[in-house]
N, C-alpha and C positions, 0 to 999 in steps of 0.2 A: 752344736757349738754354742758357748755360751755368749748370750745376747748384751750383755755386760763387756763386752770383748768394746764394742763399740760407745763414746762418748752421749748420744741420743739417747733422749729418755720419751716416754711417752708427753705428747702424741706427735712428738716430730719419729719416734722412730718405726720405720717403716715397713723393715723385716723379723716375720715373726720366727722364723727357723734358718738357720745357715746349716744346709744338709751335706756341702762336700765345699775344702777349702785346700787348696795349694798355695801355700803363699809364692807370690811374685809368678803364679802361671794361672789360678781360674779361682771360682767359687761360687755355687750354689745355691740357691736357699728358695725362702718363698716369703708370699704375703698373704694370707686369708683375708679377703675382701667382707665388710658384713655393713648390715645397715645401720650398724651401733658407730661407725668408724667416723670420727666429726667432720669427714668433707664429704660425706654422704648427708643430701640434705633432699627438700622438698624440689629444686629447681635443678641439683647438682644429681645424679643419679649413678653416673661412674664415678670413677677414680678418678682424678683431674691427671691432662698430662704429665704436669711438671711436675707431681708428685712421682708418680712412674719413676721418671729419670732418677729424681732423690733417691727412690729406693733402688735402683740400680748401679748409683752412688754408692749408699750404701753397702752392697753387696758386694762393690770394687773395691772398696775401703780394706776388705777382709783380708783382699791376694797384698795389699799392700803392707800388712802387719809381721813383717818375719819375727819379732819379737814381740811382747807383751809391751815393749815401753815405746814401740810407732804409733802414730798414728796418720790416717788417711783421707786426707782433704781434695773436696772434687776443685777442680780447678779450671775443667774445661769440658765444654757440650759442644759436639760438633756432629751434623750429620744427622740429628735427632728426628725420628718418623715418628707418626703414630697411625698405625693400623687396623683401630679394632678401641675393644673398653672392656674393663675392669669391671664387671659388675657386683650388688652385694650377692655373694654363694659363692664364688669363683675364687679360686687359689690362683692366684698370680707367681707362675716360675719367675724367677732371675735368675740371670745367666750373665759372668763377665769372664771373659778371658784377655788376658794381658796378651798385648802383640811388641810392644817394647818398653823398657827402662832407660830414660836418662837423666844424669845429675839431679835425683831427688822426685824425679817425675815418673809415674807409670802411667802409661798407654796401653790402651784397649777399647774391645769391642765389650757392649752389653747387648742383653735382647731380653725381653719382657712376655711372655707366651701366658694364653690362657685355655686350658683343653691341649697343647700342640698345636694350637695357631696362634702364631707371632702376634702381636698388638704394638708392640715398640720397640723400638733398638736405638744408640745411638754410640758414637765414641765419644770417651771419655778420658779427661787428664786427671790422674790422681795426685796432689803432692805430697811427699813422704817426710814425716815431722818425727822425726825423734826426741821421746818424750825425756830423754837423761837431765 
C-alpha cells in the first residue's frame, strides 16, 4: 500500500511497508530498524518506546481510512507495555486490529513483534477526520 496514503513525511514517518489493510477491522505493515534511522544514536541504541506506539499509530490510522479523503488521529494510549527493543537489523511487525467504533472514534488493540516475540502492544483511540 502506498505510504502516501498517510499525512507523515519523513522522518516522523514510521512505517516502511503496509502489507495487509482492512479498513475499520485490522492492518499490517512493518518498520526496518537501521542505524541510519535519527533516533538511533551513540547513547540511544533501540528504538525508543514512544516511537513504537507512533508507529503503531500509525498503522491504526490505516483500518481508519475507509476512503481516500479520512483521515486518522491517535488520540488515545492506554495500557501501553514494553517488552523487549527494536534494534538496528530488525524488522519491527505492527499489528492493529479494531475492537470498536464510536462517533468518530476507533478502538483497538496494537502490538509490536520483533522475530515473533512481542516488544510492545498498547490500546489505542483513533479519531476519524474527514477530509471533505
Amino acid at each position: 500500500m502506498k505510504m502516501n496514503a498517510l499525512p507523515h513525511q519523513y522522518p516522523f514517518l514510521l512505517v516502511d511497508r503496509v502489507v495487509e489493510n482492512e479498513p475499520g477491522k485490522s492492518a499490517q505493515g512493518y518498520k526496518l530498524i537501521s542505524e541510519n534511522d535519527w533516533f538511533i544514536t551513540e547513547t540511544q541504541k533501540d528504538m525508543p518506546f514512544s516511537l513504537i506506539i507512533e508507529a503503531l499509530a500509525q498503522i491504526a490510522a490505516f483500518t481508519a481510512m475507509g476512503d481516500r479523503t479520512e483521515l486518522g488521529f491517535l488520540s488515545s494510549v492506554k495500557k501501553a507495555e514494553s517488552s523487549g527493543q527494536a534494534l538496528p537489523g530488525d524488522k519491527l511487525d505492527l499489528y492493529f486490529e479494531v475492537t470498536r467504533y464510536k462517533r468518530g472514534f476507533l478502538f483497538g488493540k496494537g502490538q509490536a513483534s520483533v522475530n515473533g516475540r512481542k516488544i510492545a502492544e498498547a490500546e489505542l483511540g483513533i479519531f476519524i477526520e474527514s477530509g471533505k
